[in-house]
SETORLUM-146865 format. One record per atom (N, C-alpha, C): residue in one letter; x, y, z. Coordinates in steps of 0.001 Angstrom, whole numbers, plus 500000, padded with zeros to 6 digits. Example, Ala and Ser with C-alpha at 12.3 -4.5 7.8 and 13.67 -1.06 7.14 Angstrom:
// residues 2
A513190494310507800 A512300495500507800 A513200496700507800 S512850497750507080 S513670498940507140 S512900500030507870 
//
This chain:
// residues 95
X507986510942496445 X507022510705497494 X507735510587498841 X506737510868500093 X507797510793501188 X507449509624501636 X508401508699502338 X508463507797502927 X508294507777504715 X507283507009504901 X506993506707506482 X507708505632506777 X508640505665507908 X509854504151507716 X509008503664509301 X509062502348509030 X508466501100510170 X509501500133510372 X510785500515510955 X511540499267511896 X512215498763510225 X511887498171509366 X512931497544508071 X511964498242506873 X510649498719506966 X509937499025505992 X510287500720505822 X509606500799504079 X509823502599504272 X508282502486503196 X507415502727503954 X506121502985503633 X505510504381502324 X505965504645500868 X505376505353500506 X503764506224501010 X504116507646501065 X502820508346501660 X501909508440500202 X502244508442499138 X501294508476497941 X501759507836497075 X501306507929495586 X501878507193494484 X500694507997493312 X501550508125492008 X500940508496490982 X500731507409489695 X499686506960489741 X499417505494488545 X499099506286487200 X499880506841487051 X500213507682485409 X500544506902484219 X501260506001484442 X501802505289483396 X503375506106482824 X504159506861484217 X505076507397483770 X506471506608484162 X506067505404484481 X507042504089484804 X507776504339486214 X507562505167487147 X508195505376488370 X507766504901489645 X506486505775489359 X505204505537490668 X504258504997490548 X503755503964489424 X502671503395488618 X502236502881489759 X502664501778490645 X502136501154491756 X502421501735493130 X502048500715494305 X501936501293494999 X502973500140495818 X504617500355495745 X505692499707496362 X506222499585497311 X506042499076498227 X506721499072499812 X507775498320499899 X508964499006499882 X510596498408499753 X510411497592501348 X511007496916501545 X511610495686502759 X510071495102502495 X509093495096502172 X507827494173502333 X508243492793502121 X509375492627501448 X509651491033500954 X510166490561502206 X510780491711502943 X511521490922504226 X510503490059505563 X508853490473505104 X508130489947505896 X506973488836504774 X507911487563504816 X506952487084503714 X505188486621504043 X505119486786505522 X503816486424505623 X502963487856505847 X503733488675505694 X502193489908505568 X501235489599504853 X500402491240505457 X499393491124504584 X498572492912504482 X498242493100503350 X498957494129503050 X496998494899502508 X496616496252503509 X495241495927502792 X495012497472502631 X494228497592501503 X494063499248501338 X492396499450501169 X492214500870502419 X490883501076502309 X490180502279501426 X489082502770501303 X488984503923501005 X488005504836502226 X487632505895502115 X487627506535503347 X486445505579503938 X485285505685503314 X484016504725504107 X484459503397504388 X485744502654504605 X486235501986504946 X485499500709503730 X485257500699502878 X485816499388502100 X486985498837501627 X487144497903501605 X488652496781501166 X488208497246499993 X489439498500499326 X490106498350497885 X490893497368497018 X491701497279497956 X492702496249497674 X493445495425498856 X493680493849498762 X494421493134499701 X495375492298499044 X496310492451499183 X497472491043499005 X498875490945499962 X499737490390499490 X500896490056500546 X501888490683499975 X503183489865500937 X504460489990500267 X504600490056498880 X504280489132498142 X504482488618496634 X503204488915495584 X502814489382496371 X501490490346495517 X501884491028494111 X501300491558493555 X501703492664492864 X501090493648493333 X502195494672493400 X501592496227494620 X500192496668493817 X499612497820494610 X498323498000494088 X498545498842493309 X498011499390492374 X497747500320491361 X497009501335491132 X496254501265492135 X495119502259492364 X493975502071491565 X493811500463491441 X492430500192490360 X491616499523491664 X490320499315491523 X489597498131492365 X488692497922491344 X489149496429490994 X488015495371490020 X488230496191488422 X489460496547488365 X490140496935486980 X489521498216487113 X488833499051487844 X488541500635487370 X489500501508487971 X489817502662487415 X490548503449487774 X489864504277489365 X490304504243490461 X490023505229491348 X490210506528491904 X489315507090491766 X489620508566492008 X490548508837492476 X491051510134492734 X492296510729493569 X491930510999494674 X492430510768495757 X492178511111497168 X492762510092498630 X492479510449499367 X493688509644500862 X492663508244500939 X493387507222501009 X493460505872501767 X493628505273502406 X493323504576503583 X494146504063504441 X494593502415504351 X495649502616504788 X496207501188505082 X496485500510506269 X496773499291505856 X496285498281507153 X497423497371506577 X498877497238507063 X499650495847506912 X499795495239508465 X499800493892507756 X500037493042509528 X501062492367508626 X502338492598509524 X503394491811509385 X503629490220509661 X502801489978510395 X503146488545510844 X504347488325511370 X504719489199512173 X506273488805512440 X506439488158513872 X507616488161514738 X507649488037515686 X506878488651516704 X506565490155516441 X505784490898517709 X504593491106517222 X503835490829515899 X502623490697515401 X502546492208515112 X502972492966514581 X502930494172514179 X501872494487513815 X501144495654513811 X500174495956512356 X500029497401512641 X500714498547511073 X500882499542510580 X499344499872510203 X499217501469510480 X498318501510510086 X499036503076509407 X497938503855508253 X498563504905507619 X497435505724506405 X497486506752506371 X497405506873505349 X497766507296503674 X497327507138502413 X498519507098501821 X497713508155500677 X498129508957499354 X497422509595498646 X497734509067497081 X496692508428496600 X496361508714495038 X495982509842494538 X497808510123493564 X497723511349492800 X497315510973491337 X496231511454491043 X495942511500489334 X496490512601488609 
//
């Protein structure tokens, strides 16, 4: 997958929840380095799929345990950091 890099983050552009142990979730390497994020995924008509933080467990591409279709998402992290960051992106569930 390609990576969108943000200042310490490297933002996966998709992820495949196959169950082929690689890309199952949806992992944002340095996210631990901002422990007060917050981390939120939409789908196109803009409902909250999924929200959690640092210490979350990444998303999976389920909302309320169902599997979700394949197609682009957007995301929404606010870092909470010093300059109040907030990434915005979108990302693709491959089935």
């Amino acid at each position: 997958m390609v990576l969108t890099v943000f200042d310490k983050l490297a933002v996966p552009t998709g992820f495949t929840p196959n169950h082929e142990g690689k890309t199952d979730v949806w992992n944002i390497p340095g996210l631990a380095l901002y422990p007060k994020s917050i981390v939120r995924v939409f789908d196109r008509a803009g409902q909250l799929m999924y929200s959690g933080n640092a210490s979350s467990r990444p998303w999976d591409g389920q909302y309320k345990g169902i599997p979700l279709p394949a197609g682009t998402y957007v995301y929404m992290i606010e870092l909470k950091d010093e300059k109040n960051q907030i990434l915005k992106g979108t990302l693709t569930l491959i089935r």
